[in-house]
C-alpha positions as CSV (number, residue, x, y, z in Angstrom):
1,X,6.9,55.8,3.3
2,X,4.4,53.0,2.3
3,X,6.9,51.2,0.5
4,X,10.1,51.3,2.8
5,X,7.9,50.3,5.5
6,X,6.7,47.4,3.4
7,X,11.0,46.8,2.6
8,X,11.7,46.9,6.2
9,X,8.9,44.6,7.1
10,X,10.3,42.2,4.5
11,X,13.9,42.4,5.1
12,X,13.1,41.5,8.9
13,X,10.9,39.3,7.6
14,X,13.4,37.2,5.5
15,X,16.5,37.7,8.3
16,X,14.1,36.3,11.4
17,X,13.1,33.4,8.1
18,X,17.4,33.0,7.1
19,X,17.9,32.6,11.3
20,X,15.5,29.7,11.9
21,X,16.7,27.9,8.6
22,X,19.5,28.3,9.5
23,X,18.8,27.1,13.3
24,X,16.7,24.1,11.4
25,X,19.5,23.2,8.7
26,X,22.4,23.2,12.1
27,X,20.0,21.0,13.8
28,X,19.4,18.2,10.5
29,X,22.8,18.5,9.7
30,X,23.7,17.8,13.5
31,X,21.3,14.6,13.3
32,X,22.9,13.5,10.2
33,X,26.5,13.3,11.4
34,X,25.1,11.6,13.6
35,X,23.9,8.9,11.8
36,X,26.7,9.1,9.6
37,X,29.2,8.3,12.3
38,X,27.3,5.2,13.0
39,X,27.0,3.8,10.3
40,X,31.2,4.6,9.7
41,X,31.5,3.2,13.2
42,X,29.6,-0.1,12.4
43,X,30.8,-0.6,9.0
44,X,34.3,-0.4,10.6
45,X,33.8,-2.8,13.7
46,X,32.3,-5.0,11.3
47,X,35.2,-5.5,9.3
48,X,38.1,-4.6,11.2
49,X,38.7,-8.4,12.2
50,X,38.9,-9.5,8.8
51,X,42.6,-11.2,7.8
52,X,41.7,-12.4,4.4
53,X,38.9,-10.8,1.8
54,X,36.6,-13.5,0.1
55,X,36.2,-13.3,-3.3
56,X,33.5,-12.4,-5.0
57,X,32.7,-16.3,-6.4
58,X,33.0,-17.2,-2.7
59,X,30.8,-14.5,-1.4
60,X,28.2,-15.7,-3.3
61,X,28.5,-19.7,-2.9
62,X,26.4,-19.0,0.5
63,X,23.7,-17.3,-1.1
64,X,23.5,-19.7,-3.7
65,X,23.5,-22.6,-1.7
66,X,20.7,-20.9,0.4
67,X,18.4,-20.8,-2.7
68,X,19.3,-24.6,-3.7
69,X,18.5,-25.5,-0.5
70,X,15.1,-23.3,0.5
71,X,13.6,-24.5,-3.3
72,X,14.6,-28.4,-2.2
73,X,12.6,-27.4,1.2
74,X,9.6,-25.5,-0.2
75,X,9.6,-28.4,-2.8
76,X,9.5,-31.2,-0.2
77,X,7.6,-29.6,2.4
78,X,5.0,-26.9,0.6
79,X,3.2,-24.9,3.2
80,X,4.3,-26.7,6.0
81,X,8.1,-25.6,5.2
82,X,7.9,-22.7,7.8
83,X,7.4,-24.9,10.5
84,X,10.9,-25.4,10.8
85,X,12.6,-26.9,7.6
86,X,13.6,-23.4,6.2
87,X,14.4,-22.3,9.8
88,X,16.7,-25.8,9.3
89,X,17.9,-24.5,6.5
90,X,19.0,-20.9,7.4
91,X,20.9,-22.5,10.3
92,X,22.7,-25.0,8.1
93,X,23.7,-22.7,5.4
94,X,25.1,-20.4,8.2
95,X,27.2,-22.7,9.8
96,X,28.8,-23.5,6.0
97,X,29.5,-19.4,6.1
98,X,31.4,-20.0,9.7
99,X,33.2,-22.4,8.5
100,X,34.7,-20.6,5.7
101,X,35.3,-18.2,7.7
102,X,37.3,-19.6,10.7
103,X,38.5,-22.5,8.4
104,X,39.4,-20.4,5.5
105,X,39.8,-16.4,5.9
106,X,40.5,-16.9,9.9
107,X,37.6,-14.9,11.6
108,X,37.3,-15.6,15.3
109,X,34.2,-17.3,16.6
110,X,34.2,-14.4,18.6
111,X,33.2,-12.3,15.9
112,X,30.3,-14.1,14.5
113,X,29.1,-14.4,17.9
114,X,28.8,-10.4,18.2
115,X,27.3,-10.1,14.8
116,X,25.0,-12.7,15.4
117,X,23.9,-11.3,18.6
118,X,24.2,-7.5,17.3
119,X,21.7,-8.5,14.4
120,X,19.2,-10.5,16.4
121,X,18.9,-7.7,18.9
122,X,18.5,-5.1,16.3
123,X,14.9,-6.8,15.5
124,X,13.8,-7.0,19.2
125,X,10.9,-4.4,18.5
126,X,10.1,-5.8,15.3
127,X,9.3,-9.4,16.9
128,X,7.7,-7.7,19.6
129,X,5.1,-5.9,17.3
130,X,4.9,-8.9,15.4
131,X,3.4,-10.8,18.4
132,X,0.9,-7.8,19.3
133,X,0.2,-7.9,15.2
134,X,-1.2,-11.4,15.7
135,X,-3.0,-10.2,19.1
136,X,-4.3,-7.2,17.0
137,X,-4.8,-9.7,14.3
138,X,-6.7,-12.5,16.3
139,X,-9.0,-9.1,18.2
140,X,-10.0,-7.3,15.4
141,X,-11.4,-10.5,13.6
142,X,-13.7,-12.1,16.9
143,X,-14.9,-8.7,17.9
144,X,-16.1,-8.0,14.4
145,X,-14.3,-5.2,13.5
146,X,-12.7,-6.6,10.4
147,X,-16.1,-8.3,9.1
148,X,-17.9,-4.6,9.8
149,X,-14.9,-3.3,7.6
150,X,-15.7,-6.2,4.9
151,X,-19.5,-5.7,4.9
152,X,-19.5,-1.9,4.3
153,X,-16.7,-2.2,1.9
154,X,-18.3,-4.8,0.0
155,X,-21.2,-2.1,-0.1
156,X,-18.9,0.4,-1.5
157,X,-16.1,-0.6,-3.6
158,X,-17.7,-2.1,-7.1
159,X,-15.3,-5.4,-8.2
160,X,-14.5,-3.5,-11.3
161,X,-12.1,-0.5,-9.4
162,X,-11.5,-3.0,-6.5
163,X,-7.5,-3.4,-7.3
164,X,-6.9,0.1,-8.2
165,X,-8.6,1.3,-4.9
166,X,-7.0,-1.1,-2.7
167,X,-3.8,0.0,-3.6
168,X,-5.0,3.8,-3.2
169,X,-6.6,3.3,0.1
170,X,-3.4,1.8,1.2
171,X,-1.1,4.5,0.0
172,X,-2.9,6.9,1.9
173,X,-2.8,5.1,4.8
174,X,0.5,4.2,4.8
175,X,1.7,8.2,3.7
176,X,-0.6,9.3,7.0
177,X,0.9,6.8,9.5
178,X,4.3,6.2,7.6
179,X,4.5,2.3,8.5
180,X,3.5,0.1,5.5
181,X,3.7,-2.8,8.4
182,X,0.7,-0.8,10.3
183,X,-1.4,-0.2,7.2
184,X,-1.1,-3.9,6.5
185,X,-2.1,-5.4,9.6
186,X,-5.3,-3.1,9.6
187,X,-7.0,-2.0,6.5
188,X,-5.0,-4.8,4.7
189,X,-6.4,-7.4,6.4
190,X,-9.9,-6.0,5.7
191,X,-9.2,-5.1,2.0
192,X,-7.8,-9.0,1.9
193,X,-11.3,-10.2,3.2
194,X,-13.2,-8.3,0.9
195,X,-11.0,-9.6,-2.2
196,X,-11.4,-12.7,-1.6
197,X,-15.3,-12.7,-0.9
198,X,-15.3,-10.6,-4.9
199,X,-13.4,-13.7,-6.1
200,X,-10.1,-11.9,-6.8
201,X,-6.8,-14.7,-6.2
202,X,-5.4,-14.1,-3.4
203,X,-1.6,-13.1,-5.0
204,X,-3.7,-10.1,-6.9
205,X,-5.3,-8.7,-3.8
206,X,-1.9,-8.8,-1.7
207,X,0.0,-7.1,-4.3
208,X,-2.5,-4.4,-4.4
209,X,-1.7,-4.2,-0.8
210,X,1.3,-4.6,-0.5
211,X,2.2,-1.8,-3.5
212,X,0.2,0.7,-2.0
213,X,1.4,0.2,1.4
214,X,5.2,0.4,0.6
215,X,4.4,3.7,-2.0
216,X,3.0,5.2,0.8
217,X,5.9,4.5,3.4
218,X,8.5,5.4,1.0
219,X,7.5,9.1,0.5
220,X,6.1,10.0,4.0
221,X,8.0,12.2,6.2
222,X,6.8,9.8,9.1
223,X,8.5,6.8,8.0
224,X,11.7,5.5,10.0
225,X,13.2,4.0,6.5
226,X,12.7,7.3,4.6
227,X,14.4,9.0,7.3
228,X,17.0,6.4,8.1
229,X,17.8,6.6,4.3
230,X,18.4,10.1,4.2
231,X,19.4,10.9,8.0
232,X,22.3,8.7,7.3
233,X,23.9,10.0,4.2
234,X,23.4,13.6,5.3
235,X,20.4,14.7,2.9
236,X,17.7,16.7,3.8
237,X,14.7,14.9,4.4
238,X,12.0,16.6,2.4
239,X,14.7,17.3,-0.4
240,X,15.3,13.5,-0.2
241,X,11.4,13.0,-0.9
242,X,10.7,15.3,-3.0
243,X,13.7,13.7,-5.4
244,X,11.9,10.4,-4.7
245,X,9.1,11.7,-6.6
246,X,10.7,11.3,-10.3
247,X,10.7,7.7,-9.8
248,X,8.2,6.5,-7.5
249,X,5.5,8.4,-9.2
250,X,6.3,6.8,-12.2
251,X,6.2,3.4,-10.8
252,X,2.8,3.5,-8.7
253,X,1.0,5.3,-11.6
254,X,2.4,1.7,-14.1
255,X,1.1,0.1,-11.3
256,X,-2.2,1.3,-10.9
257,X,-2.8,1.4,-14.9
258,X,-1.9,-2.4,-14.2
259,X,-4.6,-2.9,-11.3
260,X,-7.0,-0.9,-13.4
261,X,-6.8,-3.0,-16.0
262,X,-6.5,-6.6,-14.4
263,X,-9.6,-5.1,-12.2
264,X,-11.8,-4.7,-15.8
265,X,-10.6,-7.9,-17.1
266,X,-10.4,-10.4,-14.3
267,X,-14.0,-12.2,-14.0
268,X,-15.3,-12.0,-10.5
269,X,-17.4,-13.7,-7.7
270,X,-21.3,-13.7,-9.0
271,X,-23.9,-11.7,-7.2
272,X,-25.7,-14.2,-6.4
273,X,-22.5,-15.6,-4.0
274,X,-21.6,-12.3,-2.6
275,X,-24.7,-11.5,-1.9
276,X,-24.6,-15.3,0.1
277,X,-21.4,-14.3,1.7
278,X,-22.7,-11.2,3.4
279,X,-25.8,-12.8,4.4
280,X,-23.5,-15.4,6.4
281,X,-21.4,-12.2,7.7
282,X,-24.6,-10.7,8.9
283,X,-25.8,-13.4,10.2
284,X,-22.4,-14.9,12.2
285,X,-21.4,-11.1,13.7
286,X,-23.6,-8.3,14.8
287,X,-22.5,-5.5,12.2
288,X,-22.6,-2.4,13.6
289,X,-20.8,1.5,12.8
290,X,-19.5,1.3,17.0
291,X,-17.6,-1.3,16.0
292,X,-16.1,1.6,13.5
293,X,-14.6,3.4,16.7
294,X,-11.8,0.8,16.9
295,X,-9.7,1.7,13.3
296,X,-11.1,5.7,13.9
297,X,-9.2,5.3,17.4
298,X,-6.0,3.4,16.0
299,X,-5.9,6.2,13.3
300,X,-6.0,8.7,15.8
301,X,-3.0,7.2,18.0
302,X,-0.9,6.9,14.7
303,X,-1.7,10.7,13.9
304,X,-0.9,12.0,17.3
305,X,2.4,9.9,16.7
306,X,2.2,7.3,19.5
307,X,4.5,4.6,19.8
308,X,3.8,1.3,17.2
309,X,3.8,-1.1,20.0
310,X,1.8,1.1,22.6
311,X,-0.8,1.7,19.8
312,X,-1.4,-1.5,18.2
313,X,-1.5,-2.7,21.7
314,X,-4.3,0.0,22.9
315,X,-6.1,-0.8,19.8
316,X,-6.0,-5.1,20.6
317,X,-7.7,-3.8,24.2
318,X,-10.2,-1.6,22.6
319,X,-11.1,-4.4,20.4
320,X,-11.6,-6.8,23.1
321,X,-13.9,-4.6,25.1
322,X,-15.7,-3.9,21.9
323,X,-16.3,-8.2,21.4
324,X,-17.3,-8.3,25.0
325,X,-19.9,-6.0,24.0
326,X,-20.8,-6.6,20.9
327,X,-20.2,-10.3,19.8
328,X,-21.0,-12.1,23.1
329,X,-22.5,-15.3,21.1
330,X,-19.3,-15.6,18.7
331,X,-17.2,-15.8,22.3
332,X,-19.4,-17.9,23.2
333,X,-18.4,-20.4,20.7
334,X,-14.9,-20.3,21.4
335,X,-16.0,-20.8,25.4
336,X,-18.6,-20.6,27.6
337,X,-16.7,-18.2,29.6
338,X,-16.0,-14.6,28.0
339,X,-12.9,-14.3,29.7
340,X,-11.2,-16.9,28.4
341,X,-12.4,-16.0,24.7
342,X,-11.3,-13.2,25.1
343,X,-7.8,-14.1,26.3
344,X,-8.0,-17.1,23.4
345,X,-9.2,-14.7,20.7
346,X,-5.8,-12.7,21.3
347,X,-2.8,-15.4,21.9
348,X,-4.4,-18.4,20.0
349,X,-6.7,-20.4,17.7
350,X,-9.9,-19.4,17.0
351,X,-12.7,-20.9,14.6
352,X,-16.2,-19.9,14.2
353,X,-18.5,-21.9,12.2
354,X,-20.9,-19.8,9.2
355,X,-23.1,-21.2,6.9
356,X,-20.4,-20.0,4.0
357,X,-17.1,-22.0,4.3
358,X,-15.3,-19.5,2.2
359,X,-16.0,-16.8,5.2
360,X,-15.4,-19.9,7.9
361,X,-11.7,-19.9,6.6
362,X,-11.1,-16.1,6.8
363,X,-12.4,-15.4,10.2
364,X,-10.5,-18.4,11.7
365,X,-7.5,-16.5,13.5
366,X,-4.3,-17.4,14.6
367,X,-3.2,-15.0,17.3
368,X,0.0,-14.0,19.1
369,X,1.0,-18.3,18.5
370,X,0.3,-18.2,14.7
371,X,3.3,-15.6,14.6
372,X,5.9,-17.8,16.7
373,X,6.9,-19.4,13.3
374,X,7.4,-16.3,11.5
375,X,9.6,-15.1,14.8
376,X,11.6,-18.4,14.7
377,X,12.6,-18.0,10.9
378,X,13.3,-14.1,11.6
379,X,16.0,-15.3,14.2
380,X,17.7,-17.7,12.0
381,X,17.5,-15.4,9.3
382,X,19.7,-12.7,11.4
383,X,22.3,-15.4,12.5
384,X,22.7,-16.2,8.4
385,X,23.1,-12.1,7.8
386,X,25.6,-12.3,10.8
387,X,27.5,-14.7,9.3
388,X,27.7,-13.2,6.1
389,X,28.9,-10.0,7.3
390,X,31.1,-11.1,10.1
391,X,33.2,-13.4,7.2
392,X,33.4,-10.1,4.8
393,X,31.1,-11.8,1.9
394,X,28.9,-9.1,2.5
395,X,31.5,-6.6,1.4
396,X,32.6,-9.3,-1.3
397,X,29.0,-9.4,-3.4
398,X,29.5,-4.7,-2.9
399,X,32.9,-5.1,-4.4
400,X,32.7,-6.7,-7.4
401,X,29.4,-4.3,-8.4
402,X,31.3,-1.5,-7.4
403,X,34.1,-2.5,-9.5
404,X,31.4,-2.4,-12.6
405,X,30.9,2.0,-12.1
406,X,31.4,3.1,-15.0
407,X,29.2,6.1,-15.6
408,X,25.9,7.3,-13.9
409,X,24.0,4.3,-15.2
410,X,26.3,1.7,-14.4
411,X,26.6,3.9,-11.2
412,X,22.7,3.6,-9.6
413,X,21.9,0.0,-11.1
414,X,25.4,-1.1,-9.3
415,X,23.8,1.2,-6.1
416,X,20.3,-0.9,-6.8
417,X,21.8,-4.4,-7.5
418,X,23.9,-4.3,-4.2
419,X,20.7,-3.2,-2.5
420,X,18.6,-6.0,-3.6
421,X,21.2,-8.6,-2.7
422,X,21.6,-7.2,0.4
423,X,18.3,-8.2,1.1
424,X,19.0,-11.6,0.1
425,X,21.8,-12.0,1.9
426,X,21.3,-9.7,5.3
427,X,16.9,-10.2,5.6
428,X,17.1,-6.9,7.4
429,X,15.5,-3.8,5.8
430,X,17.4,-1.2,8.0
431,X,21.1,-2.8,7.8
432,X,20.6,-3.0,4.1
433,X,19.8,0.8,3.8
434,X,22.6,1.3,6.3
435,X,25.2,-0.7,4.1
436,X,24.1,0.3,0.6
437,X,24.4,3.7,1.6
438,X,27.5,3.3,3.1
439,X,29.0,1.3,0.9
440,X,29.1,3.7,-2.0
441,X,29.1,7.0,-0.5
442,X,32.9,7.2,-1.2
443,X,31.7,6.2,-5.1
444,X,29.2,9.1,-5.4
445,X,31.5,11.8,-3.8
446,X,34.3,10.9,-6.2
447,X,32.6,10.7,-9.4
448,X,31.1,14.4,-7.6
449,X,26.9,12.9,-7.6
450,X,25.0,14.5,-5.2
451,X,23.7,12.4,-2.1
452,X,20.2,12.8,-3.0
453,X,20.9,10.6,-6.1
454,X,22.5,7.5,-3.5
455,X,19.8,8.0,-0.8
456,X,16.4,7.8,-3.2
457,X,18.4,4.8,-5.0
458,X,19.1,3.4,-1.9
459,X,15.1,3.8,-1.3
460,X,13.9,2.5,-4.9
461,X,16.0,-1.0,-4.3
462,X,15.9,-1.9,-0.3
463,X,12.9,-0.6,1.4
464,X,10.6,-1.7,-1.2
465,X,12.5,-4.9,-2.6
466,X,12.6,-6.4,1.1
467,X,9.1,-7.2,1.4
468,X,9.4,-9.4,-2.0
469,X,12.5,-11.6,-0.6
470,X,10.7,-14.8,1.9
471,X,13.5,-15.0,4.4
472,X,13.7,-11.2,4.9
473,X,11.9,-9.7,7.6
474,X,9.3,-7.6,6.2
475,X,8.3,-10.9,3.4
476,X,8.3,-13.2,6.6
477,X,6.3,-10.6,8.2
478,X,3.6,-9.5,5.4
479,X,3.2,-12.7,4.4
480,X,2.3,-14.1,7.7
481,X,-0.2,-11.1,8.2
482,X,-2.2,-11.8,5.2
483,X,-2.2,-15.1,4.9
484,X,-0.2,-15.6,1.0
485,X,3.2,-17.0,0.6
486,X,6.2,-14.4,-1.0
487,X,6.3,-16.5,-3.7
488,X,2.3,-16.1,-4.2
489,X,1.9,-12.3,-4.2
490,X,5.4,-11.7,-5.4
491,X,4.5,-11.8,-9.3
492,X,1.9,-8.9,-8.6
493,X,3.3,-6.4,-6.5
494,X,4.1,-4.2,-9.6
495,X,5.5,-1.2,-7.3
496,X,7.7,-2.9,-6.1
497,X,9.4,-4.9,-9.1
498,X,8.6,-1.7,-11.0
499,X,10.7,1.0,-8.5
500,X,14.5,-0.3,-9.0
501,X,13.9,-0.5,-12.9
502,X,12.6,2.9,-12.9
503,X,15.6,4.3,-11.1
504,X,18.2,2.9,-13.5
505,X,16.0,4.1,-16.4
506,X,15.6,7.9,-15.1
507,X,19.4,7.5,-14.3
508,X,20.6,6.1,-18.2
509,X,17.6,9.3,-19.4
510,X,19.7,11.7,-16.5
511,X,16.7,13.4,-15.9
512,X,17.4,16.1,-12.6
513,X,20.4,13.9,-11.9
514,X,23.0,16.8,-11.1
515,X,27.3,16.8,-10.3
516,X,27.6,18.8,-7.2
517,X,27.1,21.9,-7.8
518,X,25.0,21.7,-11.1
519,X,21.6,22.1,-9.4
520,X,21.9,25.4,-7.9
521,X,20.0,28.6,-9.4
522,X,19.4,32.0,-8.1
523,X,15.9,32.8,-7.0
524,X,15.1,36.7,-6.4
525,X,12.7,37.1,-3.6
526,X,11.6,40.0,-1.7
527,X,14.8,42.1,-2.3
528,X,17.0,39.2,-1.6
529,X,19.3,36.6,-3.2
530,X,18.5,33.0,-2.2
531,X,20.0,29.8,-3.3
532,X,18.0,27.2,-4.0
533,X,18.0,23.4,-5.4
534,X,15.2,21.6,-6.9
């Protein structure tokens, strides 16, 4: 009796379990059409005006041009090039694309005027939070939560481990909150502070980051490109991460060997001078653990799954209060009346004098204006990715590397290149998973490769690729957060340079890489037959 009542209690148990997977698998695969159709739909309005197809050679002339141009700016201008001469340049190099297409392959203006306006609306949210980033930004510093973060760090992380745990801390944040943008802003901006009072160059410290950050967005089920990724080419989500794991693991464990190593060998700031830089820390803010409340808060809001914008902007307000309480001399130096600091210390400039000029430089803020730049080159960034896919050279530069399939290697690094120059040529993160995905979908089907293989190559070349290009909006945006050009932290953000060359390499070893089909294997449980896939 003992044992058919245990039988019964398991066969109930595994139909109520086969019901609500069921319920759960209608529901995801309900979600997924839907993002399936929309990308079909905008792939299809996005082309359906097209008369002529440009080449491949012409399809590229743009991009090329861009670079020629944006080296001639950087070279002429330096630092002072994102005040408006790259922002120049963008503009310029997309009228030459509407006038091959109008003069050339016969696109209306009509048409570049909705893809224009379709892409620059599509980053609404992102320039808001990239104005509350710089009020965050500008509040954390004066109120003294990022030098209380700095101070006790300093205390705890030894110079030796310092690159290896930055990019640690920062994965962990990022996998908890699922927004490498978030983790940057915050503990970033802390973990930049502390480099640079160890003596670490500033390129090392943001790769660190910047690695960590973008490990820990890719693989966590929070993340809106993880789930835009998969979501859109009909993969389960945590199937889709868990298949991530073969190659991101292997990338962020190179990378952290890498850090490790650079972290014994790269000769730090003397005692003697960090000990000076605290004392000036001490001595300009009042350090304090209540200051502490404001990150524990923030992280709190992120786990209960607020809203970016409401939460970064509930955290500026906390910080405020917390400066009005704490560092009432510090306002005082930016004016006599704590109101206005206050307001300043969020939308503008702000510079505090220390007895250590190093420091004096990294507590000088910006605010919400120091991000109007950024915003400026974001816009003409999505009027050049407008113009490029409104005249079909978008689909052009897919072509000719889908034209080079010819088995599953060829197969993911075409999948990976066309991702990468998709963020060269687009400068959106979320239209280039959009595209790459549904741009070879067909591909994978026919040559019968499951989806999961598309979606986590889609992942390994544009979400984490995007942050390494200087017009796209995620390397407009990190960069502007922590203060270092693309071009500076570029060389040393390992995870990211390491993730597309892993994919191709687990692809030419075919390691799990299954035909439809291939992956499945019975699984006895409980009495029952259930099919399951790694």
């Amino acid at each position: 009796m003992g044992n058919n009542k245990n039988g019964i209690n398991c066969e109930c148990v595994n139909a109520e379990e086969s019901v609500n997977a069921e319920k759960s698998a209608n529901a995801e695969k309900s979600v997924n059409a839907g993002n399936a159709a929309k990308a079909a739909k905008a792939k299809h309005s996005a082309t359906a005006h097209l008369k002529k197809r440009p080449s491949a050679l012409l399809s590229f002339t743009p991009i090329a041009l861009l670079v020629i141009m944006l080296v001639a700016t950087i070279r002429a201008f330096g630092s002072d090039s994102l005040a408006g001469a790259s922002q120049v340049t963008l503009i310029a190099v997309s009228a030459f694309c509407v006038l091959i297409g109008m003069g050339y392959l016969n696109v209306p203006w009509s048409s570049f005027e909705k893809a224009i306006t379709k892409n620059v609306s599509s980053v609404s949210s992102a320039l808001i939070i990239l104005l509350l980033i710089g009020a965050l930004g500008g509040a954390w510093m004066v109120s003294g939560v990022v030098p209380t973060l700095i101070y006790y760090g300093m205390h705890i992380i030894h110079p030796s481990v310092f690159l290896a745990s930055t990019c640690l801390i920062c994965a962990l944040v990022s996998l908890m909150t699922g927004s490498s943008w978030t983790t940057i802003a915050t503990i970033g901006i802390a973990l930049m502070g502390i480099g640079r009072a160890q003596g670490f160059a500033d390129g090392w410290v943001a790769g660190a980051i910047i690695s960590g950050a973008y490990f820990g967005d890719k693989i966590s089920p929070l993340s809106e490109t993880t789930t835009l990724a998969s979501g859109s080419l009909g993969v389960q989500l945590f199937s889709h991460i868990r298949y991530m794991l073969l190659t991101t693991v292997p990338s962020i464990t190179l990378a952290l060997i890498i850090f490790a190593v650079a972290g014994l060998t790269i000769d730090t700031t003397e005692t003697q001078e960090v000990s000076s830089f605290m004392a000036a820390l001490d001595g300009r803010f009042n350090i304090t653990p209540w200051l502490l409340i404001v990150p524990v808060a923030t992280g709190v809001l992120i786990a209960r799954k607020t809203p970016p914008i409401v939460t970064i902007f509930l955290s500026t307000l906390l910080a405020v209060a917390c400066g009005l309480i704490f560092q009432r001399e510090a306002l005082a130096e930016i004016d006599p009346s704590m109101f206005k600091a206050a307001m300043m210390s969020v939308y503008g400039e702000t510079t505090l004098s220390t007895s250590n000029q190093m420091l004096t430089e990294l507590v000088s803020t910006r605010g919400m204006a120091g991000m109007t730049d950024t915003i400026w080159l974001i816009i003409c960034a999505m009027c050049f990715g407008g113009t490029m896919a409104a005249s079909g050279m978008v689909g052009g530069i897919t072509r000719l590397f889908i034209h080079m399939v010819k088995g599953r290697t060829s197969l993911v690094a075409s999948t990976a290149t066309t991702g990468v120059m998709l963020n060269v040529a687009i400068a959106d993160q979320y239209l280039c998973i959009l595209l790459t995905g549904n741009m070879f979908r067909d591909v994978y089907d026919r040559e019968n490769y499951e989806r999961r293989l598309l979606s986590r190559t889609t992942e390994d070349a544009v979400t984490v690729t995007s942050v390494l290009v200087p017009w796209n909006t995620c390397g407009m945006t990190q960069s502007t957060v922590l203060g270092v050009a693309t071009t500076t932290y570029l060389p040393y953000c390992f995870f990211n340079i390491i993730s597309p060359i892993m994919s191709v390499v687990v692809a030419a070893i075919g390691y799990k890489i299954f035909r439809k089909g291939e992956a499945e294997t019975e699984l006895p449980q409980c009495g029952n037959t259930v099919t399951a896939a790694w």
